[in-house]
Backbone as CSV, one residue per row, in Angstrom:
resi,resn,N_x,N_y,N_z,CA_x,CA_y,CA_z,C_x,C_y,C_z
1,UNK,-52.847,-2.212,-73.436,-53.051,-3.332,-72.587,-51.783,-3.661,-71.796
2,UNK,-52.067,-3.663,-70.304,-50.411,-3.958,-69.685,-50.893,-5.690,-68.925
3,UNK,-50.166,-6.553,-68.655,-50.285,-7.867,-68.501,-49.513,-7.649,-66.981
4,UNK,-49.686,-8.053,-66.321,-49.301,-8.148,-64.812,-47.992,-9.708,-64.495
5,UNK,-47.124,-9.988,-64.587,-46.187,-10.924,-64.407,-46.158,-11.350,-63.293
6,UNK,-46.467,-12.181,-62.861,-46.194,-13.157,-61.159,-44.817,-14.281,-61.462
7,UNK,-44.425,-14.095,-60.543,-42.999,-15.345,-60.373,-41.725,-14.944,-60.722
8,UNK,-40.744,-15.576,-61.164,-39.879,-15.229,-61.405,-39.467,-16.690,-62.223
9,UNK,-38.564,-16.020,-63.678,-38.356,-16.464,-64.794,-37.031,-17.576,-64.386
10,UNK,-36.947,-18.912,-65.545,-35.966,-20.032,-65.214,-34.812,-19.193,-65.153
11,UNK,-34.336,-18.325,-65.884,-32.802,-17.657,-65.948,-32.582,-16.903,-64.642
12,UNK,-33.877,-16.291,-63.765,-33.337,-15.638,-62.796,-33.189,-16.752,-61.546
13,UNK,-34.104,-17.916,-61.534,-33.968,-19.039,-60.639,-32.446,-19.556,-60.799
14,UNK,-32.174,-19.791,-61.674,-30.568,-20.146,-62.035,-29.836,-19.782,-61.735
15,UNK,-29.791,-18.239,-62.308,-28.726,-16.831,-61.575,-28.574,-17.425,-60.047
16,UNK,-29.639,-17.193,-59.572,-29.578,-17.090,-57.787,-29.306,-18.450,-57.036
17,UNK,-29.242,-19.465,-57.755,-29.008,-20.841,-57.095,-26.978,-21.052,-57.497
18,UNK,-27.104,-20.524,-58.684,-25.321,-20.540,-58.949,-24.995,-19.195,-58.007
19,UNK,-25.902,-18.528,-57.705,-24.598,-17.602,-57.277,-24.670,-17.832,-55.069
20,UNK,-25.882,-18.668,-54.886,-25.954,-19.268,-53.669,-24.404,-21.153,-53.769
21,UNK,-24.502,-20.886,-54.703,-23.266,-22.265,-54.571,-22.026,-21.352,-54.516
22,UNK,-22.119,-20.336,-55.590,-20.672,-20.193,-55.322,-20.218,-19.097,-54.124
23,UNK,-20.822,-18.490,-53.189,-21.490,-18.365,-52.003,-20.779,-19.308,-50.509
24,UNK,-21.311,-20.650,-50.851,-20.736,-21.432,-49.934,-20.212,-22.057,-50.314
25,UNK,-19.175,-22.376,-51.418,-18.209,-22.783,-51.851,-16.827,-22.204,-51.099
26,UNK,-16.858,-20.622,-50.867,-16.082,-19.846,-50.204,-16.149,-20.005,-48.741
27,UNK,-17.756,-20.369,-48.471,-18.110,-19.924,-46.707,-17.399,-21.313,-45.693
28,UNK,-17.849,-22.717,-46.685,-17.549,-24.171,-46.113,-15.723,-24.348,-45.554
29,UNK,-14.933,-23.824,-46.240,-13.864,-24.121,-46.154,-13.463,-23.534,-44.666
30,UNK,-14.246,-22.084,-44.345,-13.809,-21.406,-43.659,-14.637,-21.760,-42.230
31,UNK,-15.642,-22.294,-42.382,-16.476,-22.911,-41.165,-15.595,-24.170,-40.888
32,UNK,-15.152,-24.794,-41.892,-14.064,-26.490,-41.345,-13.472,-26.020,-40.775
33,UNK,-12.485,-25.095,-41.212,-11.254,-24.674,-40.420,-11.407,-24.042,-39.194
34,UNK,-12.404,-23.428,-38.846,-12.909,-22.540,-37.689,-13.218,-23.967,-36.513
35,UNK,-14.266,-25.038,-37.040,-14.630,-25.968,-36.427,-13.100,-27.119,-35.730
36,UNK,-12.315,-26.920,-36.491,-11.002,-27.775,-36.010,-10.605,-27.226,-34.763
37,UNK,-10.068,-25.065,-35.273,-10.051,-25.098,-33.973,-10.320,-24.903,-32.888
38,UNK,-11.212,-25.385,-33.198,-12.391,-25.107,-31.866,-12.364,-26.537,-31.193
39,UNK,-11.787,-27.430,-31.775,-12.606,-28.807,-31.338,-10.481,-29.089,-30.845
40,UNK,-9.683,-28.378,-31.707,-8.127,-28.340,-30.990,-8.357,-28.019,-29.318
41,UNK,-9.011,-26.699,-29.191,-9.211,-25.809,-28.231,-9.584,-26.225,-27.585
42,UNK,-11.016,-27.062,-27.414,-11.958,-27.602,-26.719,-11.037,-29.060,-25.784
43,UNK,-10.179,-29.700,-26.765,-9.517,-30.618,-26.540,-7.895,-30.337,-25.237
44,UNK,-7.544,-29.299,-25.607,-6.461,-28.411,-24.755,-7.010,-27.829,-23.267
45,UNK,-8.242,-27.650,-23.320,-9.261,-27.049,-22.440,-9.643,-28.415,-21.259
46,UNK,-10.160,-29.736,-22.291,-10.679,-30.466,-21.728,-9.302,-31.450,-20.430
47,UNK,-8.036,-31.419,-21.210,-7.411,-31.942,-20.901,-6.630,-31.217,-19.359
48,UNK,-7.247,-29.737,-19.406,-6.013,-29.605,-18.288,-7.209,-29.502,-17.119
49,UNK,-8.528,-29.571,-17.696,-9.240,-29.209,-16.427,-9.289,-30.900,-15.554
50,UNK,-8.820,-31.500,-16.727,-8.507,-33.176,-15.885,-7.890,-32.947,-14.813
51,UNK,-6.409,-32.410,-15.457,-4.480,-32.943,-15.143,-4.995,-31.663,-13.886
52,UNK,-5.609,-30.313,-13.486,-6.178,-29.643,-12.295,-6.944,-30.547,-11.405
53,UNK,-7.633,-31.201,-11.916,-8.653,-31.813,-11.071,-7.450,-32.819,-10.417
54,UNK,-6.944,-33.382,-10.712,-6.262,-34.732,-10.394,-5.392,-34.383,-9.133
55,UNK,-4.881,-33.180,-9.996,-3.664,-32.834,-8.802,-4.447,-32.067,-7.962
56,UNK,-5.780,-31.538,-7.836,-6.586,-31.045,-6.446,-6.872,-32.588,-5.359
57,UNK,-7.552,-33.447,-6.759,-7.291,-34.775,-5.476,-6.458,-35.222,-4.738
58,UNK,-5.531,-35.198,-5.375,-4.197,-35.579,-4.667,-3.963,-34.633,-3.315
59,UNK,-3.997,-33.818,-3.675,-4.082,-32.528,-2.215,-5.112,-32.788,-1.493
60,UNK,-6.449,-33.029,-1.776,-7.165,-33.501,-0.679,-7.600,-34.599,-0.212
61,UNK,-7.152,-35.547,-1.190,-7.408,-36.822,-0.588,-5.884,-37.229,-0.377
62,UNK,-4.938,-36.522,-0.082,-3.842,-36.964,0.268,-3.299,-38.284,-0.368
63,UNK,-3.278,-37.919,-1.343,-2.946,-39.177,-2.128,-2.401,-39.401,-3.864
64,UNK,-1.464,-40.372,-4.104,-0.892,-40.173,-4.996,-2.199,-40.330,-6.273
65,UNK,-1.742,-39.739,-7.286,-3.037,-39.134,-8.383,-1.999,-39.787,-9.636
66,UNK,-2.728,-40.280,-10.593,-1.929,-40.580,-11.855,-3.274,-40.015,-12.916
67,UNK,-2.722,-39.296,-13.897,-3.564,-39.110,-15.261,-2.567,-39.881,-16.534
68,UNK,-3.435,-41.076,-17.285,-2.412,-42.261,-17.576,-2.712,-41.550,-19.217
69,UNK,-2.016,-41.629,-20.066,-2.586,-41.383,-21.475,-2.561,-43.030,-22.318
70,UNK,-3.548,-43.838,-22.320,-4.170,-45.040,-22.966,-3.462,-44.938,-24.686
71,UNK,-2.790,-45.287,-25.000,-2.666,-45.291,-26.575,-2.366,-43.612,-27.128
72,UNK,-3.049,-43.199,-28.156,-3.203,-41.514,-28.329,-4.442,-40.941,-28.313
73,UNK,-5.522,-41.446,-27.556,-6.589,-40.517,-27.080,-7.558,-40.994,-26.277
74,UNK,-6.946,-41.797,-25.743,-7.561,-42.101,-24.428,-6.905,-41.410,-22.884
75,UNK,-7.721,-40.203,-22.026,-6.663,-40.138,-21.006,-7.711,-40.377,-19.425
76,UNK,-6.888,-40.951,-18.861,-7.637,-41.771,-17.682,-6.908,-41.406,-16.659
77,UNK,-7.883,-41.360,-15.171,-7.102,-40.270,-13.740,-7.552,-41.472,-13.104
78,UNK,-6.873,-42.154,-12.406,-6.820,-42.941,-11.229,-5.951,-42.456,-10.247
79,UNK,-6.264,-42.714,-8.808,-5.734,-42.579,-7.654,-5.190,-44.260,-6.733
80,UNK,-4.341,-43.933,-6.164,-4.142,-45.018,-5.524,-4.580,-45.034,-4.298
81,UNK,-5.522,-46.037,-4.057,-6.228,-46.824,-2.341,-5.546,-47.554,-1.810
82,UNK,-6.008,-47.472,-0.611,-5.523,-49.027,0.005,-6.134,-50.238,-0.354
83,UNK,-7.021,-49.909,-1.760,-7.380,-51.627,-1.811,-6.873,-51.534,-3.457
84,UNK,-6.031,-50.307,-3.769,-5.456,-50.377,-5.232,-5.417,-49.331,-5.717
85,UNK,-5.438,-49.594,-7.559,-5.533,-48.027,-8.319,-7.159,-48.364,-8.331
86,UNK,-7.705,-47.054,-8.469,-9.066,-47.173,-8.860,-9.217,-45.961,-9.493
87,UNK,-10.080,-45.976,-10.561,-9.994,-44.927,-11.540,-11.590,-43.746,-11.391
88,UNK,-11.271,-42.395,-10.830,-11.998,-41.582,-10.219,-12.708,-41.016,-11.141
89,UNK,-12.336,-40.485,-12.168,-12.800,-40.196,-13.075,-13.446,-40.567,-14.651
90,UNK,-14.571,-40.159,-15.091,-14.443,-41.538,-17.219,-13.451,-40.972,-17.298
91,UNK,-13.267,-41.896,-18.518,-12.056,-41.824,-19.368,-12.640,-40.785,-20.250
92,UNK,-11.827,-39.900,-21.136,-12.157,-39.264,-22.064,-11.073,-39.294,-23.383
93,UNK,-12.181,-39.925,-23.971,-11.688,-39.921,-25.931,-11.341,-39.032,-26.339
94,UNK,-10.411,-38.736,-26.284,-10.118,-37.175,-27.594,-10.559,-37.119,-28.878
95,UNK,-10.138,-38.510,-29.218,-10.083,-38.851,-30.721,-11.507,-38.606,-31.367
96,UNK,-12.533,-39.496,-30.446,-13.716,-39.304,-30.841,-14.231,-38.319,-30.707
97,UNK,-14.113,-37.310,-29.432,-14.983,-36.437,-28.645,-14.523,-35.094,-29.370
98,UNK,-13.243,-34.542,-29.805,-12.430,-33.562,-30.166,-12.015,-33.932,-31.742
99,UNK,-11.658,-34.869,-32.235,-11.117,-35.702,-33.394,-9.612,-35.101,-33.268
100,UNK,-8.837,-35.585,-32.690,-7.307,-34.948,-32.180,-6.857,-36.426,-31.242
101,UNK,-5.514,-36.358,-31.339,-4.579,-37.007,-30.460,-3.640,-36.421,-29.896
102,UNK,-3.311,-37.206,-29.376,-2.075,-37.065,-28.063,-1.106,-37.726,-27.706
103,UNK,0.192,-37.012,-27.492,1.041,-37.517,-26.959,1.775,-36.979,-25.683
104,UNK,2.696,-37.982,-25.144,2.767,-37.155,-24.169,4.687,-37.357,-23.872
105,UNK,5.057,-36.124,-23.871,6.280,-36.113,-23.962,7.161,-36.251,-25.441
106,UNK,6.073,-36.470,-26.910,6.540,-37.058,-28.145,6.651,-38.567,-27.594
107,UNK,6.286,-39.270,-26.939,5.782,-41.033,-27.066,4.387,-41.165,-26.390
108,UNK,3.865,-41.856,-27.746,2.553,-42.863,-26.977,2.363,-43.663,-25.970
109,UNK,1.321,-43.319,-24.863,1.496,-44.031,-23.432,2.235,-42.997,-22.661
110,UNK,1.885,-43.449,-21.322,2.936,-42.944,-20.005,1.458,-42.816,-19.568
111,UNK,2.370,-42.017,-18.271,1.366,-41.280,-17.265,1.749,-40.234,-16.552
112,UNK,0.979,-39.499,-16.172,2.354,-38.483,-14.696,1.066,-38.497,-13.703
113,UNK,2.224,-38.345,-12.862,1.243,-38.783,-11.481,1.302,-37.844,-10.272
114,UNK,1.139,-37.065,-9.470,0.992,-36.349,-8.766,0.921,-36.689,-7.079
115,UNK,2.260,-36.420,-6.390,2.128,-37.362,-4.847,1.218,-36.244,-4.486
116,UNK,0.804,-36.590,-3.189,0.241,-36.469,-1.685,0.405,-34.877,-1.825
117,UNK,1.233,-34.363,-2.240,1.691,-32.631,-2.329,0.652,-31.775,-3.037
118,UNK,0.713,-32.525,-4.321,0.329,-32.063,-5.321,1.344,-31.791,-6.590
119,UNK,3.025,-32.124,-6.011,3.844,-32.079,-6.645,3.956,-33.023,-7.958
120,UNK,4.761,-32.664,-9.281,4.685,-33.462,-10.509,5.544,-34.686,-9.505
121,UNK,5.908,-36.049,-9.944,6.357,-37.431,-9.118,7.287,-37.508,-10.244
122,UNK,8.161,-37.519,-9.637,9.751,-38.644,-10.437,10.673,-37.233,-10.257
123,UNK,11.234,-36.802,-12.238,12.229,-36.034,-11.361,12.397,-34.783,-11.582
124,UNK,10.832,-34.122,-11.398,10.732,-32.851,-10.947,10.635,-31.928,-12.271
125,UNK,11.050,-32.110,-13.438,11.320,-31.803,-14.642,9.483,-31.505,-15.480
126,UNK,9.206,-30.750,-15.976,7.938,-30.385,-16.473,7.843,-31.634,-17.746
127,UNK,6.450,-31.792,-17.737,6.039,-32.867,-18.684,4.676,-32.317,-19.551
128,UNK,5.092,-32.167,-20.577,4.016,-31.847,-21.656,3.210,-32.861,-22.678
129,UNK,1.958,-32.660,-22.865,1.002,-33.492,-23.188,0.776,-32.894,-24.746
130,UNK,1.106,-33.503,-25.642,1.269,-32.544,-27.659,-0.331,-32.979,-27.529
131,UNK,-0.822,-32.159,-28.410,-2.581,-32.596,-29.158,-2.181,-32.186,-30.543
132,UNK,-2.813,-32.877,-31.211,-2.766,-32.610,-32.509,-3.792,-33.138,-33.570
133,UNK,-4.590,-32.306,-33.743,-5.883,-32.329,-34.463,-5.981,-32.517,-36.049
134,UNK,-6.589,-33.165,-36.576,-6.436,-33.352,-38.079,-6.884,-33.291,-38.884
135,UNK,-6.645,-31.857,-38.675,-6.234,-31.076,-39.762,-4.742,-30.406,-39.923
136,UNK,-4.078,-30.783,-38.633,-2.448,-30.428,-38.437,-2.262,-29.516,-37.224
137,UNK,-2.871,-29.355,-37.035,-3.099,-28.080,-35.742,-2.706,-28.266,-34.663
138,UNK,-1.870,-27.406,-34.061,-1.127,-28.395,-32.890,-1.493,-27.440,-31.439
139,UNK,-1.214,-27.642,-30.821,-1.307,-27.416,-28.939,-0.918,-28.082,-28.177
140,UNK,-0.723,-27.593,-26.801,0.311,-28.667,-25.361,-0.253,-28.138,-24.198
141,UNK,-0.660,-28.888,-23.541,-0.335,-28.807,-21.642,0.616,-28.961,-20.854
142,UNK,0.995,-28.158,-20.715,2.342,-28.517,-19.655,2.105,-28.750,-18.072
143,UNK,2.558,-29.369,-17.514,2.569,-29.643,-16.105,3.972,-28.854,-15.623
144,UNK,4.259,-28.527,-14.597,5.638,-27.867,-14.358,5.862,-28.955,-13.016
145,UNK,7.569,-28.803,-12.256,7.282,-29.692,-11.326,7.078,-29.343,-10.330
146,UNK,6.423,-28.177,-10.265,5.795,-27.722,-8.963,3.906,-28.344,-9.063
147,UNK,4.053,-29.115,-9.888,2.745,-29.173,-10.390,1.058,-28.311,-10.743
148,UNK,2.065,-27.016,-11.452,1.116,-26.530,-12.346,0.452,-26.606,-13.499
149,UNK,-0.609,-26.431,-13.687,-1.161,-26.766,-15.374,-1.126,-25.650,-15.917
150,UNK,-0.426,-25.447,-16.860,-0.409,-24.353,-17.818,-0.481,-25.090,-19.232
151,UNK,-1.515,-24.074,-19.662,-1.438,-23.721,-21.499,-0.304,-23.567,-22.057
152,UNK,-0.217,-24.730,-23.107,0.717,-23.625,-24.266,2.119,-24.056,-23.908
153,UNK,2.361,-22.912,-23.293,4.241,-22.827,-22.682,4.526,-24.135,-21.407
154,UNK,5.668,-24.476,-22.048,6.454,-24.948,-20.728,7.549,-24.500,-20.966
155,UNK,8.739,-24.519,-19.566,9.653,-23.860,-19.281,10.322,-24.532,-18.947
């Protein structure tokens, strides 16, 4: 007489649920860390296609351009009118949007501003924007004072 077995027994349900934990016990750590820097990246990315945009306005609307950094993750692009500053662009949260902050130059606050040229304004000297994401992860925008945006390096 042979008996036919359907299912599968409590010890093998067990086996396969401990060995699915310890599974993603290994996988989670490595998806956080992947997700930081991505959201570092995303944040380094987001910031220079601003500090580009700003200084293109400035070149075509002939006009002085400021990208202000609000506290450490707030950064805001206003231009100056003849009826004032007025701010062209949202603001964008780092903190919330990226989970990262910013500084700019190593102090909280400032701004750099971009004349009529497109040139960096004051005294010509490159100004870098730190991010730093938290989990420790660090990155920079540099402006140069020819007013380029570059990744990463300043000079």
């Amino acid at each position: 007489m042979s008996t036919t077995r359907r299912g599968f027994t409590l010890l093998e349900l067990i086996l396969v649920i401990a060995l699915m934990g310890i599974i993603t016990a290994f996988a989670v750590p490595r998806v956080r860390t992947g997700t930081d820097r991505a959201n570092l990246s995303a944040a380094r990315d987001h910031i220079t296609v601003n500090m580009s945009s700003a200084r293109r306005l400035a070149l075509s609307r002939s006009a002085l351009t400021r990208v202000e950094l609000v506290g450490d993750s707030i950064l805001r692009v206003r231009m100056q009118l003849p009826s004032g500053w007025q701010q062209i662009m949202p603001d964008v949260n780092v903190k919330a949007t990226y989970r990262s902050t910013m500084l700019l130059d190593n102090t909280a606050g400032g701004a750099i501003e971009f004349d009529k040229r497109g040139l960096l304004r004051g005294n010509g000297a490159s100004r870098k924007f730190l991010i730093t994401n938290i989990d420790g992860g660090r990155d920079s925008v540099c402006v140069t004072g020819a007013g380029l945006v570059m990744r990463k390096t300043c000079r």
